[in-house]
NUDRENKE-379028 format. One record per residue (C-alpha): residue number from 0; residue in one letter; x, y, z. Coordinates in nm, 3 decimals, padded with zeros to 5 digits. Layout:
<atoms>
ATOM,seq,type,east,north,up
ATOM,NUM,a,X,Y,Z $
...
</atoms>
This chain:
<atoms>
ATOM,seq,type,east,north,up
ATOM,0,x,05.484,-00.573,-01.091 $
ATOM,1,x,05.304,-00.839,-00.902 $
ATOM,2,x,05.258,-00.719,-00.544 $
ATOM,3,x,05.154,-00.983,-00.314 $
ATOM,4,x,05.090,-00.956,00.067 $
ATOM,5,x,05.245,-01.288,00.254 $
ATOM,6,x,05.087,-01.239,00.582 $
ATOM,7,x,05.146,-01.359,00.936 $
ATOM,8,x,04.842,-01.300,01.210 $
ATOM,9,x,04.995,-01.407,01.576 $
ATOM,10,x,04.901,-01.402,01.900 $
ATOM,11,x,05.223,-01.546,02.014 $
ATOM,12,x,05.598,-01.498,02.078 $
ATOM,13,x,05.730,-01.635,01.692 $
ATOM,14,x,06.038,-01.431,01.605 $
ATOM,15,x,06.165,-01.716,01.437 $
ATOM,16,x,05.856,-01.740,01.242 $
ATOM,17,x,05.925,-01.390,01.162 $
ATOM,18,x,06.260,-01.435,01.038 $
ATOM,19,x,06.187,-01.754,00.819 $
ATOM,20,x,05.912,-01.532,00.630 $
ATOM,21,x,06.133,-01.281,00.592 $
ATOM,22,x,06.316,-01.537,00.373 $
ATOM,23,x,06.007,-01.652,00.191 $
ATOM,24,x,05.934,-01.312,00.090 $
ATOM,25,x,06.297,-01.286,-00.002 $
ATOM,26,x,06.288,-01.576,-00.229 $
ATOM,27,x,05.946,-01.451,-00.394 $
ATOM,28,x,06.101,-01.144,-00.479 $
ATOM,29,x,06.438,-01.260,-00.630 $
ATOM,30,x,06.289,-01.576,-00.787 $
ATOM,31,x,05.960,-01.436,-00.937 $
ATOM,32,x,06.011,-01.082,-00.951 $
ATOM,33,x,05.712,-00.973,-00.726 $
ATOM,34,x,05.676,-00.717,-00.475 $
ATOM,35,x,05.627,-00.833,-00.137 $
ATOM,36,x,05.419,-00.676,00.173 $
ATOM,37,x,05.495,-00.861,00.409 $
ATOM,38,x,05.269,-00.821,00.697 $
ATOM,39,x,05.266,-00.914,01.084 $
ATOM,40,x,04.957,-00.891,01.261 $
ATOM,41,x,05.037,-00.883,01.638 $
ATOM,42,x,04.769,-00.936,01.891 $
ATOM,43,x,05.071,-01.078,02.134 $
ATOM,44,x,05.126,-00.987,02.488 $
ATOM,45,x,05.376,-00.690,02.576 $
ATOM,46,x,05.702,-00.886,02.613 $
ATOM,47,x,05.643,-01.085,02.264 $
ATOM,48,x,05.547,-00.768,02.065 $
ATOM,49,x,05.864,-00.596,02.251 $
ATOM,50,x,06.081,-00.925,02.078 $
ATOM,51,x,05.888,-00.917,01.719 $
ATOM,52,x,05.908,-00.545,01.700 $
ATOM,53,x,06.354,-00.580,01.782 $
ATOM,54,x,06.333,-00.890,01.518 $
ATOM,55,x,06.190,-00.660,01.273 $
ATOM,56,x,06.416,-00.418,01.327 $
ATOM,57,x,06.716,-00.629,01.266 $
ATOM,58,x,06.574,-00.792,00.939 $
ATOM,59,x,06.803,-00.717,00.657 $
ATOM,60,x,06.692,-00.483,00.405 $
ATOM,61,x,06.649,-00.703,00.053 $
ATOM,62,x,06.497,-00.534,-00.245 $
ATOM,63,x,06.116,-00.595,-00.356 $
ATOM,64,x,06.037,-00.650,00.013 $
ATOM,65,x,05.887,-00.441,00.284 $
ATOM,66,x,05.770,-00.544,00.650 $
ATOM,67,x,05.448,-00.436,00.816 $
ATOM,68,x,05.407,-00.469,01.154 $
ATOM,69,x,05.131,-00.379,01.321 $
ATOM,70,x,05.014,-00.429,01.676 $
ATOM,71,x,04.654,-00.441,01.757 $
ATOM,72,x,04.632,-00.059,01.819 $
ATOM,73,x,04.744,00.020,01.511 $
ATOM,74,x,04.518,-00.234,01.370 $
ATOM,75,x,04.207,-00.066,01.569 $
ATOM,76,x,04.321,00.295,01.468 $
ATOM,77,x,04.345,00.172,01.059 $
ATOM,78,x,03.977,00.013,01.080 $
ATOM,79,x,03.815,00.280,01.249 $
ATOM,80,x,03.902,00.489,00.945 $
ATOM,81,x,03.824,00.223,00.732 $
ATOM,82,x,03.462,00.169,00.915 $
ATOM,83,x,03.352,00.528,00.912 $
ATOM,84,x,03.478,00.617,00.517 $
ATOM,85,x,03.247,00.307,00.397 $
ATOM,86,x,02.901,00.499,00.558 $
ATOM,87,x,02.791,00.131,00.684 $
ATOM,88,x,02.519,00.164,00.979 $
ATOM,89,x,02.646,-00.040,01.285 $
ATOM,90,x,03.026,00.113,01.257 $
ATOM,91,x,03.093,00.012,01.630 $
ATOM,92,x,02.951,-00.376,01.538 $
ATOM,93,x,03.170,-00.421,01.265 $
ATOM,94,x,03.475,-00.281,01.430 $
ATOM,95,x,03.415,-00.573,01.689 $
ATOM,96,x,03.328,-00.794,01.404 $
ATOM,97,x,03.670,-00.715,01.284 $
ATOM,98,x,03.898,-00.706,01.576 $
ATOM,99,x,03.699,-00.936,01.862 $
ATOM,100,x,03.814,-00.918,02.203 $
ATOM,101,x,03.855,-01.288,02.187 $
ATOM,102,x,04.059,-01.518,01.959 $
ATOM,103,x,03.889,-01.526,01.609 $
ATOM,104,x,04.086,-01.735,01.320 $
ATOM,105,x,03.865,-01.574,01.065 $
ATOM,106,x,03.883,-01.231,01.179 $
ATOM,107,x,04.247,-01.163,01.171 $
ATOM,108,x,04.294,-01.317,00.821 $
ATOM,109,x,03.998,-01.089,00.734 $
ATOM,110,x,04.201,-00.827,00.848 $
ATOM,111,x,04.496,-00.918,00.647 $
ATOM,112,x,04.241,-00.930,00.332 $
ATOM,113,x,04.134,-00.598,00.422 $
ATOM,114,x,04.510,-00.430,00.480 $
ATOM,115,x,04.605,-00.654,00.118 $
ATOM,116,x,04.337,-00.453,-00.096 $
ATOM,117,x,04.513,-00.110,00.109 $
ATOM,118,x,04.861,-00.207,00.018 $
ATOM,119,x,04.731,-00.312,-00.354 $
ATOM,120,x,04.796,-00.647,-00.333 $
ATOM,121,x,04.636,-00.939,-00.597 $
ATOM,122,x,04.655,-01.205,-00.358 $
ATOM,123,x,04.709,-01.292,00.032 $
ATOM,124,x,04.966,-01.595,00.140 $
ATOM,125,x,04.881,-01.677,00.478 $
ATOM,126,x,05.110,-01.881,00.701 $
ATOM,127,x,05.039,-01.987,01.095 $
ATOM,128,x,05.320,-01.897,01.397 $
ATOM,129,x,05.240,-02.259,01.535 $
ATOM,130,x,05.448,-02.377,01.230 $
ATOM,131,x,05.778,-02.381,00.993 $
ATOM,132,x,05.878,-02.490,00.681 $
ATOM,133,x,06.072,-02.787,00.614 $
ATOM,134,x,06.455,-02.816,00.494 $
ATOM,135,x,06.521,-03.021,00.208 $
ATOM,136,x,06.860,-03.035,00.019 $
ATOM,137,x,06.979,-02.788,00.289 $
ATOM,138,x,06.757,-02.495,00.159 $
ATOM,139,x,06.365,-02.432,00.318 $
ATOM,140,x,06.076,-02.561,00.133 $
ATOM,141,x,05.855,-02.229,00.054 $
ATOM,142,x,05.512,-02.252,-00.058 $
ATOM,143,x,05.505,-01.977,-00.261 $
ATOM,144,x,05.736,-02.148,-00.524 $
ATOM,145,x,05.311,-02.267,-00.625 $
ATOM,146,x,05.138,-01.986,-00.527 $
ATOM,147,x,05.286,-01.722,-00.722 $
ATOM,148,x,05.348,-01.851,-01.092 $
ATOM,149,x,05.016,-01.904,-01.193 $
ATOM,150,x,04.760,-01.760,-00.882 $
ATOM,151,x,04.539,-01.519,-01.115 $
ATOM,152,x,04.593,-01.666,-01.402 $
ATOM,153,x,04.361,-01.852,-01.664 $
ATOM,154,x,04.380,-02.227,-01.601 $
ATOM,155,x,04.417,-02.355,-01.925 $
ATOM,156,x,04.805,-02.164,-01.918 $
ATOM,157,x,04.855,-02.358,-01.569 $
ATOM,158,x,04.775,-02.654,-01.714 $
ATOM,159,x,05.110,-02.667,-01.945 $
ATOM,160,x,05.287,-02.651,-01.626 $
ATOM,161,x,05.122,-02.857,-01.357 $
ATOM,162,x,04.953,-03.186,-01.376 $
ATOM,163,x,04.609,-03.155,-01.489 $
ATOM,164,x,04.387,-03.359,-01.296 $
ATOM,165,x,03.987,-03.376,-01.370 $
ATOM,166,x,04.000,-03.004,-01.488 $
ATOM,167,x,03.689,-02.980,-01.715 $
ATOM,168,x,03.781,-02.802,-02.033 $
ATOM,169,x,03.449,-02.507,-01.966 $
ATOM,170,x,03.657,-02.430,-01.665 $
ATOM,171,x,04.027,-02.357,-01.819 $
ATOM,172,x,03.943,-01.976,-01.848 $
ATOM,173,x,03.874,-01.932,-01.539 $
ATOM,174,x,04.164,-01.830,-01.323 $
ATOM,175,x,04.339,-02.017,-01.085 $
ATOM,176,x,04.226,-01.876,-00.750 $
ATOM,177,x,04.354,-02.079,-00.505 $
ATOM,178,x,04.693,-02.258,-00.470 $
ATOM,179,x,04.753,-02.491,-00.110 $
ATOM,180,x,04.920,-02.766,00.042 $
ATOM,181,x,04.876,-02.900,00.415 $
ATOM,182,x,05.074,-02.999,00.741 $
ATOM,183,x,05.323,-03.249,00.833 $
ATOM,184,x,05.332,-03.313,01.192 $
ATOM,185,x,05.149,-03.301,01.490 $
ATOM,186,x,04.750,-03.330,01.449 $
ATOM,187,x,04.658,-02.942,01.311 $
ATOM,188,x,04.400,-02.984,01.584 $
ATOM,189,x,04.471,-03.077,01.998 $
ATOM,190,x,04.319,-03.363,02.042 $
ATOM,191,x,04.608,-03.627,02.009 $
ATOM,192,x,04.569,-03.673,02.404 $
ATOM,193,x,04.174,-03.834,02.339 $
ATOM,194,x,04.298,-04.049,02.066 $
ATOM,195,x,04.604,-04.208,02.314 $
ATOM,196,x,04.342,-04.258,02.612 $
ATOM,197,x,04.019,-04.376,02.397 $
ATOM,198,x,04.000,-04.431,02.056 $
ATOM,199,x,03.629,-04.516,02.034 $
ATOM,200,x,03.569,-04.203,02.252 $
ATOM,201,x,03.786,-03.990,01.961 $
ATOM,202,x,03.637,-04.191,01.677 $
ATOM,203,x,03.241,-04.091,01.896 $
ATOM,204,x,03.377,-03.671,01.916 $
ATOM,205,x,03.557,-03.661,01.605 $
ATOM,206,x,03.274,-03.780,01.412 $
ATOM,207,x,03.039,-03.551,01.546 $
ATOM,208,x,03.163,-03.260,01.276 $
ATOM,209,x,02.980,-03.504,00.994 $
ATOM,210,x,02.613,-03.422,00.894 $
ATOM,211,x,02.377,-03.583,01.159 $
ATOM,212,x,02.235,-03.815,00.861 $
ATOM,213,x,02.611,-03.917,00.777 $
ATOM,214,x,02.617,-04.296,00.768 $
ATOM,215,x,02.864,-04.517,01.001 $
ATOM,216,x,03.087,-04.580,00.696 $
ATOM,217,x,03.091,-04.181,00.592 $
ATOM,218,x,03.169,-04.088,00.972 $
ATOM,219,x,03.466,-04.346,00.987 $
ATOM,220,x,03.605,-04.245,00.697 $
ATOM,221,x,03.573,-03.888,00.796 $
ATOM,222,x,03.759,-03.959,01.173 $
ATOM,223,x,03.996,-04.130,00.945 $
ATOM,224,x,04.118,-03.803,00.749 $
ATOM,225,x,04.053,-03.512,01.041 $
ATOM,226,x,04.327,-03.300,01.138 $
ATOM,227,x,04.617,-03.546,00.999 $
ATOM,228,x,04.690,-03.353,00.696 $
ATOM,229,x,04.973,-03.460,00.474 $
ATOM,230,x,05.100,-03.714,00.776 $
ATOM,231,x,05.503,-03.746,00.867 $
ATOM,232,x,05.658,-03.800,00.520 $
ATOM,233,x,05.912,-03.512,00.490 $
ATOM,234,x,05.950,-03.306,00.117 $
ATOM,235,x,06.136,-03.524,-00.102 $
ATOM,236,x,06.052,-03.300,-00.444 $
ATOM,237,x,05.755,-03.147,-00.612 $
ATOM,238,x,05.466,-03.196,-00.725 $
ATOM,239,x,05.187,-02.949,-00.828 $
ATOM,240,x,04.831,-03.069,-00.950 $
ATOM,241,x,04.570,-02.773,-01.114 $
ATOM,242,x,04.189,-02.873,-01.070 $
ATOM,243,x,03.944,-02.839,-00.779 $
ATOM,244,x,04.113,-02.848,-00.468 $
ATOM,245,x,03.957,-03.054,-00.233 $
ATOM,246,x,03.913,-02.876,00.112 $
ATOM,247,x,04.024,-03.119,00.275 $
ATOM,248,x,04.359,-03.110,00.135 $
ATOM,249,x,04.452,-02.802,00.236 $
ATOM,250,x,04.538,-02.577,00.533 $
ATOM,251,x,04.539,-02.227,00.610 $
ATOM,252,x,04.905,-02.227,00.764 $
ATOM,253,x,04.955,-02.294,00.361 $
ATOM,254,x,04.772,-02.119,00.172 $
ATOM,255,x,04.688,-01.860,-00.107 $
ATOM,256,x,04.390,-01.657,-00.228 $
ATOM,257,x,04.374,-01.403,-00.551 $
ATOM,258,x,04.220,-01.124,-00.468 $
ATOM,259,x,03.893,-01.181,-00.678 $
ATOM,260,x,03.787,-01.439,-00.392 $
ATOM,261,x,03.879,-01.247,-00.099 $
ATOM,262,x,03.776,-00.925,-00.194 $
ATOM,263,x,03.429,-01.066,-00.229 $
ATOM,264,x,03.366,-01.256,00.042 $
ATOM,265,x,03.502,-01.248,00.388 $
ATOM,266,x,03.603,-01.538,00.598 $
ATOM,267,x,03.332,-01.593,00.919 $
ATOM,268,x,03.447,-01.385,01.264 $
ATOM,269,x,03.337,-01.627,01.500 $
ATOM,270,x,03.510,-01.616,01.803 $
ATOM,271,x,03.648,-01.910,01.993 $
ATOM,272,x,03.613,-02.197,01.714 $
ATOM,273,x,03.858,-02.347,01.549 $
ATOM,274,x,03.783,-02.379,01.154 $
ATOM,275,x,03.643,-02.074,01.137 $
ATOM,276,x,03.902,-01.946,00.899 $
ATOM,277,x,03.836,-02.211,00.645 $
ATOM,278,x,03.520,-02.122,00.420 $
ATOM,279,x,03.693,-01.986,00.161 $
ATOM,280,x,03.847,-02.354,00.060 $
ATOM,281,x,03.468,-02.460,00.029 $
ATOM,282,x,03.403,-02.141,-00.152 $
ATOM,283,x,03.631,-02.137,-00.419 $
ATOM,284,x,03.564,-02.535,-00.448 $
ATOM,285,x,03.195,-02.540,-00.489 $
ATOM,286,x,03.160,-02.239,-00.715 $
ATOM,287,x,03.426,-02.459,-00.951 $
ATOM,288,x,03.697,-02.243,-00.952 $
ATOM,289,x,04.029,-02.414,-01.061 $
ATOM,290,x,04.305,-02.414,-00.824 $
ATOM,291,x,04.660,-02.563,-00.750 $
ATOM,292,x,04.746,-02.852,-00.495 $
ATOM,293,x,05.100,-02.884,-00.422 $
ATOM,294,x,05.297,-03.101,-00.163 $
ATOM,295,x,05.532,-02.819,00.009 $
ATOM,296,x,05.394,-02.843,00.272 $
ATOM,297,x,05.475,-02.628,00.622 $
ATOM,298,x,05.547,-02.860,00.973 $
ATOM,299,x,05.328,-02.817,01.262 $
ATOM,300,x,05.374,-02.818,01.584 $
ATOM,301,x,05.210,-02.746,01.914 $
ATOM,302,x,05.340,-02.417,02.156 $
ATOM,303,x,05.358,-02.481,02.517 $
ATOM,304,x,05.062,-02.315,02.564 $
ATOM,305,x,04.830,-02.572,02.483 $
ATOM,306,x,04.957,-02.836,02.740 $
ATOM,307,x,04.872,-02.585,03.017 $
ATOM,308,x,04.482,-02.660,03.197 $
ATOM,309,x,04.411,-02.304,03.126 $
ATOM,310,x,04.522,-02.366,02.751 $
ATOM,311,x,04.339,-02.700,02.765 $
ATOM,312,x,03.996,-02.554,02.893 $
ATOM,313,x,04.038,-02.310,02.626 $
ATOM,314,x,04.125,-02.526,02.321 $
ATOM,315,x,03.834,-02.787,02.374 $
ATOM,316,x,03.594,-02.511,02.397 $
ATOM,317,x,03.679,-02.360,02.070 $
ATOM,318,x,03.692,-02.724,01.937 $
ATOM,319,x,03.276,-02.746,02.132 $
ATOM,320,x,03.217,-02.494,01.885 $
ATOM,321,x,03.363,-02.555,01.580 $
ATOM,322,x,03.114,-02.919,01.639 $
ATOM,323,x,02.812,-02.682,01.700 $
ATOM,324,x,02.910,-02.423,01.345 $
ATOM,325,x,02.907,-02.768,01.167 $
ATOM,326,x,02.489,-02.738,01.182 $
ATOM,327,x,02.472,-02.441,01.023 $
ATOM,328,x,02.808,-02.471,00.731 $
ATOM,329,x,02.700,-02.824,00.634 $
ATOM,330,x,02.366,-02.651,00.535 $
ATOM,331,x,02.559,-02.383,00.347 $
ATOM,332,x,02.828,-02.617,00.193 $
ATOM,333,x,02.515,-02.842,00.038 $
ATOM,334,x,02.370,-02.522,-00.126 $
ATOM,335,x,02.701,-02.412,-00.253 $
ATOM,336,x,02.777,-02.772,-00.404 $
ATOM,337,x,02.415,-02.755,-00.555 $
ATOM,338,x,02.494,-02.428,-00.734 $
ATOM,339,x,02.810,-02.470,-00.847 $
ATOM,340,x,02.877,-02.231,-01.155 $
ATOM,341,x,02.593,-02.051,-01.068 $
ATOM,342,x,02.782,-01.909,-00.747 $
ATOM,343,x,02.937,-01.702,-01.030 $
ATOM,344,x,02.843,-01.414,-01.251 $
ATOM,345,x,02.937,-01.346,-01.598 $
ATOM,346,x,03.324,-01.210,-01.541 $
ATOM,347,x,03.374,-01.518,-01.309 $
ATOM,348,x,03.359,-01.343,-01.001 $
ATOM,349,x,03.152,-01.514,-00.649 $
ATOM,350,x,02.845,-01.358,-00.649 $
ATOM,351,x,02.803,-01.285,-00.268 $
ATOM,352,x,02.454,-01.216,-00.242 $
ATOM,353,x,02.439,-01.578,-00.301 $
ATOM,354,x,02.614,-01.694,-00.013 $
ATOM,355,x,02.406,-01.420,00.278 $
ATOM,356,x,02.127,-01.616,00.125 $
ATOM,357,x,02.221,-01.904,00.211 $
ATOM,358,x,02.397,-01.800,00.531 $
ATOM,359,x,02.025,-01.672,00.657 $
ATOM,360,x,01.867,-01.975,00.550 $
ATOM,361,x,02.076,-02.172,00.762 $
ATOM,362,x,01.990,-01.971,01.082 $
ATOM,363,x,01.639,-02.084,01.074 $
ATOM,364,x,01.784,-02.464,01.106 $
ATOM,365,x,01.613,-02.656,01.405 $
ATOM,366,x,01.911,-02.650,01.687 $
ATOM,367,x,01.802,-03.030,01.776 $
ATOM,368,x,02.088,-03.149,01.606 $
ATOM,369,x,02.307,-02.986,01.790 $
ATOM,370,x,02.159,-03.047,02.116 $
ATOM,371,x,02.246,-03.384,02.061 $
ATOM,372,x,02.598,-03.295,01.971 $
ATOM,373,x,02.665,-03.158,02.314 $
ATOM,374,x,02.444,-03.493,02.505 $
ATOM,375,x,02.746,-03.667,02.336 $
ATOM,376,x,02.990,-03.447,02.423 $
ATOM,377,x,02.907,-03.440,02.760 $
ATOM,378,x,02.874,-03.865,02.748 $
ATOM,379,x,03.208,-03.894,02.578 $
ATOM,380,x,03.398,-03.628,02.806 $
ATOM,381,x,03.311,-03.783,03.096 $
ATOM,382,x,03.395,-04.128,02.998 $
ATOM,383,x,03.713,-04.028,02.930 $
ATOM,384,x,03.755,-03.879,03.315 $
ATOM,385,x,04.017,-03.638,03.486 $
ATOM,386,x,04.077,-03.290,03.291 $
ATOM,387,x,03.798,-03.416,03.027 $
ATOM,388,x,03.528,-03.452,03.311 $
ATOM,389,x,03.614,-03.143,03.443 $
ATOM,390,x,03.581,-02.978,03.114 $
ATOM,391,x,03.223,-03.177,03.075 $
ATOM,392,x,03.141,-03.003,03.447 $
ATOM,393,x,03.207,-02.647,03.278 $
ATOM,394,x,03.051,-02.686,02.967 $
ATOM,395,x,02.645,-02.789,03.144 $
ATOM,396,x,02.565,-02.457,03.264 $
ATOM,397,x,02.692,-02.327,02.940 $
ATOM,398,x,02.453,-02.547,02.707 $
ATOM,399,x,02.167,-02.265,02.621 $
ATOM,400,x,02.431,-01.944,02.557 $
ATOM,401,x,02.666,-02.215,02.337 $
ATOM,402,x,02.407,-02.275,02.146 $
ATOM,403,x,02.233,-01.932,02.065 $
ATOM,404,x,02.607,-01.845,02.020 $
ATOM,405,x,02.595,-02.044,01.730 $
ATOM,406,x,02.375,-01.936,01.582 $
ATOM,407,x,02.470,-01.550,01.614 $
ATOM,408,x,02.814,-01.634,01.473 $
ATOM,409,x,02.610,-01.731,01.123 $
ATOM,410,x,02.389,-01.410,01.171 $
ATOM,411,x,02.708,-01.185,01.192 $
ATOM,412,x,02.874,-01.385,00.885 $
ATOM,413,x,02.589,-01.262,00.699 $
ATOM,414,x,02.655,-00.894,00.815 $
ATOM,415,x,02.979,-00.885,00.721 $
ATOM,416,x,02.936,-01.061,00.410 $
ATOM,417,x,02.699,-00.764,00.327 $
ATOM,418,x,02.918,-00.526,00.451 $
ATOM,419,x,03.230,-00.630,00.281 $
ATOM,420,x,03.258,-00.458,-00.071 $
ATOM,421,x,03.208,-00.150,00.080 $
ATOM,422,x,03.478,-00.196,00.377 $
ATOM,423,x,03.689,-00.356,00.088 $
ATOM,424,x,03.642,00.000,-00.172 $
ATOM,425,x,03.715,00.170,00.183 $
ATOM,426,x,04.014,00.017,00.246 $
ATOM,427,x,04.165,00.085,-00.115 $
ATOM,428,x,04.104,00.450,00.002 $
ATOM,429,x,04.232,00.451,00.336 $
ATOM,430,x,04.529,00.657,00.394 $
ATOM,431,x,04.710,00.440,00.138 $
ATOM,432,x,04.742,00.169,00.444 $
ATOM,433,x,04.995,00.105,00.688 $
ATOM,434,x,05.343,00.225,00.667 $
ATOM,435,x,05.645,-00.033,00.657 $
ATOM,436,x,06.023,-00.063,00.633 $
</atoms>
């Protein structure tokens, strides 16, 4: 039986979320057959944990699926064990690595890799609790109707079901390894506020996540694309389209992995920056590995949260240094594009060594360019005034530890990189994972 893990990290009350995955998982069982894990990852406060944990209990029972849900303790307790039965030096590093003290978008979908290979999963389905699916015809629009048919599979038998679009004929043996759609909605990112006061100030921050040598034309284009994904038009039917997957494209409120991606490279744990949770899309792109677009795609929108100052100060720092990563992943993305195949060995499988190579060489990167990102930061926040110029006020004394940070966050991708097959073996071995109902 195919056992999949459709997985739900949340630091947030989203018992609705909760329920409408509960439904998914339903609907992947009855309507494929496969065997579904499906697994909440709660880093909430006290009250929402206290509401998931009486949601879960009041799912109904429906064959093929069981619910995991597991609050950060749990979490903790599981990769201790984990940690200490790989042998890997630095337990105590990795454990923070794992489960930060801060927010981390790549470490808690690491974590739901890690707890997939423990529940013997082939591939992770990750959806966001900022988001919901769309109705159409009176029933919800699931992803996993295109993740699950052909996700592991050779391409070539995709290809008599979905469109085929530039997939070169070397590559139909290889299996389809990713499967993705995007957003409808509000901007996947908070900065709809900039755009409404100053549009050259958005098109001037925006544009700062392009390669310093971008040209005017490259950087327009770029602001023109960022954070929209799929726009407003609702689901009207499907359509499915096998070949690389541009990263672009996709989102990972809607996305899915098999396991031979996931279990060989981790996702980066840097803490406090938004898009850290989205290497894996460049990954399995550059190393020309076919996968599926599709256009289900999930509706975003923003919790109240966000619109508080607290919320606000918080949000445009992680967005500081997702700008600031872009030094150091644009280096990385370049040598992964230039290697192509060669990311893989001879079963097909991402060769990881390749990508701590490249990881390290980007650490040696002069930081120049990204002192200038923050002089134009600081010039565009405080042209826009009020909250903004605040926020510019905070961020000056901060300059020197923002960038070293930076830095560090590639340095500690590396680790874990290097660390991950054995934490990955560990897990497999690990009191046979968490328990569910």
């Amino acid at each position: 039986m195919n056992r999949i893990c459709l997985s739900l990290p949340t630091n947030r009350a989203c018992s609705a979320t909760i329920t409408a995955m509960h439904q998914e998982a339903d609907y992947a069982a009855r309507r494929f057959g496969a065997e579904v894990r499906l697994l909440i990852l709660d880093s909430a406060d006290d009250t929402a944990r206290a509401a998931h944990t009486r949601t879960v209990a009041a799912l109904p029972a429906r064959p093929g699926v069981t619910v995991h849900h597991l609050d950060e303790e749990r979490q903790r307790g599981w990769l201790r064990r984990t940690i200490t039965g790989a042998g890997l030096p630095e337990p105590d590093r990795l454990l923070r690595l794992m489960l930060p003290p801060a927010v981390s978008y790549g470490a808690c979908t690491n974590r739901a890799f890690l707890l997939a290979a423990a529940l013997g999963c082939r591939s992770v389905h990750r959806r966001d609790s900022d988001s919901t699916y769309q109705v159409h015809a009176g029933e919800p629009v699931h992803p996993v109707h295109h993740e699950l048919p052909w996700l592991g599979r050779p391409a070539a038998e995709a290809a008599t079901a979905v469109t085929p679009d530039r997939l070169d004929p070397a590559r139909a043996r290889r299996p389809v390894s990713l499967a993705g759609a995007s957003f409808i909605g509000e901007l996947s990112v908070d900065i709809g506020e900039m755009r409404d006061l100053d549009e050259g100030v958005y098109h001037d921050v925006v544009g700062l996540w392009a390669p310093a040598g971008a040209s005017a034309a490259e950087r327009r284009e770029l602001v023109e694309e960022s954070f929209t994904g799929a726009g407003t038009a609702p689901f009207t039917g499907d359509r499915a389209t096998l070949g690389p997957v541009d990263p672009m494209r996709v989102d990972m409120c809607n996305v899915a992995f098999h396991h031979d991606v996931y279990e060989r490279v981790p996702l980066p744990p840097a803490t406090d920056t938004i898009g850290s949770d989205y290497f894996l899309l460049h990954l399995v792109h550059d190393a020309t590995l076919p996968g599926i677009l599709h256009n289900r795609h999930i509706e975003n929108f923003y919790t109240p949260e966000r619109r508080t100052d607290a919320g606000f100060l918080a949000y445009q720092n992680r967005f500081v240094k997702f700008l600031l990563s872009m030094l150091y992943f644009h280096h990385v993305y370049d040598r992964m594009a230039a290697e192509g195949a060669g990311l893989l060995d001879e079963r097909q499988h991402v060769r990881a060594d390749r990508i701590v190579a490249f990881l390290r060489e980007s650490t040696r990167l002069d930081p120049a360019e990204n002192i200038w990102r923050l002089d134009r930061i600081d010039t565009a926040y405080r042209k826009l005034g009020g909250r903004y110029e605040r926020f510019a006020e905070q961020l000056a004394p901060r300059r020197e530890r923002l960038l070293a940070e930076a830095r560090q966050d590639i340095e500690e991708f590396a680790l874990l990189t290097e660390a991950w097959p054995a934490l990955v073996d560990a897990a497999r071995r690990t009191a046979h994972g968490p328990g569910g109902r």
